[in-house]
C-alpha positions as CSV (number, residue, x, y, z in Angstrom):
1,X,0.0,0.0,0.0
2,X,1.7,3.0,-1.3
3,X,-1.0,5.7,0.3
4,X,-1.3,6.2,4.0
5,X,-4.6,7.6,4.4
6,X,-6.0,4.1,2.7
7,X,-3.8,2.3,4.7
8,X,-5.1,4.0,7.8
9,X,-8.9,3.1,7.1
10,X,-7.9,-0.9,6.5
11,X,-6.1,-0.8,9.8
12,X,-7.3,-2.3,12.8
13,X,-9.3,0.5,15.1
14,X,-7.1,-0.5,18.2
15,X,-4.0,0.3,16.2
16,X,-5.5,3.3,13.9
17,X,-6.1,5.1,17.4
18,X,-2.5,4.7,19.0
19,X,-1.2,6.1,15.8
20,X,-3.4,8.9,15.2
21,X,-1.8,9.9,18.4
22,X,2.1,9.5,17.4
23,X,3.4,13.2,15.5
24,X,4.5,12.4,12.1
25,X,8.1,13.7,11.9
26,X,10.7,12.8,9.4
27,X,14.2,12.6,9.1
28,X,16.7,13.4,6.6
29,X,15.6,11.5,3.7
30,X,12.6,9.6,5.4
31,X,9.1,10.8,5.0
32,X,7.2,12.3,7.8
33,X,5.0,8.9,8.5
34,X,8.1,6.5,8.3
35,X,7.5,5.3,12.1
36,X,4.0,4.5,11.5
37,X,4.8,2.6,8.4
38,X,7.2,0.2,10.6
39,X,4.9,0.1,13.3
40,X,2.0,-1.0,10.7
41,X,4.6,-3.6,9.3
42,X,5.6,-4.9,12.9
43,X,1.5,-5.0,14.0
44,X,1.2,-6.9,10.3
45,X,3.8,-9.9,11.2
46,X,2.7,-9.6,15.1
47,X,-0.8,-10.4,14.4
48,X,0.4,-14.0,12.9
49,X,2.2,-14.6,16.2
50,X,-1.4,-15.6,18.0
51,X,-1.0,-13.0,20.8
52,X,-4.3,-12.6,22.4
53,X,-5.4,-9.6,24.5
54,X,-5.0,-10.0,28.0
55,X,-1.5,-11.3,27.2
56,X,1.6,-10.5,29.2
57,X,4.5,-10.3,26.6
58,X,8.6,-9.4,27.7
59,X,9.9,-7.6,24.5
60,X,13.5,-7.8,24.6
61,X,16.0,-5.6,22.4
62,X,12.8,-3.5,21.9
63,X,15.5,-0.1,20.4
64,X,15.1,3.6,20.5
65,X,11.5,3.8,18.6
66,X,9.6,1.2,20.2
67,X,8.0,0.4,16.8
68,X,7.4,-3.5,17.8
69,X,6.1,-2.2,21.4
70,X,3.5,-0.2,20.2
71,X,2.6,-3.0,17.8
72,X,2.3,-5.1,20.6
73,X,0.8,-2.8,23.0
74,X,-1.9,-2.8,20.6
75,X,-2.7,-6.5,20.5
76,X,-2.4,-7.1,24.2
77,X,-4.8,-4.1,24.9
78,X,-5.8,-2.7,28.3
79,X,-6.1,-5.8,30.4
80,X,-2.0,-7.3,29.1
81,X,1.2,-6.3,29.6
82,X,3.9,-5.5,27.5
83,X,7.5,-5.1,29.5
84,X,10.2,-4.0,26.7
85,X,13.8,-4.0,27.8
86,X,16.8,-2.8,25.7
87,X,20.4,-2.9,27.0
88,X,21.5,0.0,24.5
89,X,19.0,2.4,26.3
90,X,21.8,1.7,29.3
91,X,24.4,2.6,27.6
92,X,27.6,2.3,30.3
93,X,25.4,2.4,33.0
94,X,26.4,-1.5,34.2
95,X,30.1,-0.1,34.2
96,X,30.4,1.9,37.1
């Protein structure tokens, strides 16, 4: 799907109104919805993965963006958990 706006109106309402609440902002080079594409592609391959709301899911290596969080955030709704962890976010915290 090459246009956002359709791709919006296919998208699962539980998802459609977590993004509607993420700014668009791009980068150098990247268009202003780039995060919401990946987070649409993550939600696309986590909805295969049987995840049932209500869940508790541990989300390790989760990085900066949280693009697979919000994903699954989405699929465990209110009553689950998601706990995402990520090492980097430490960065030399575990040497001193």
């Amino acid at each position: 799907m090459k246009n956002y706006d359709k791709a919006l109106q296919r998208l699962n309402p539980k998802l459609r109104n977590i993004l509607v609440r993420i700014p668009k902002r791009g980068f150098q080079r990247l268009p202003p919805e780039w995060l919401h594409w990946q987070i649409l592609e993550r939600f696309a391959v986590l909805e295969c993965a049987d995840i049932t709301e209500g869940s508790n899911v541990l989300e390790i290596g989760c990085g900066p963006y949280a693009i697979a969080t919000i994903a699954l955030a989405a699929l465990v709704g209110e009553n689950g958990r998601v706990v995402a962890v990520d090492l980097g976010r430490w960065g030399n915290f575990w040497e001193f």
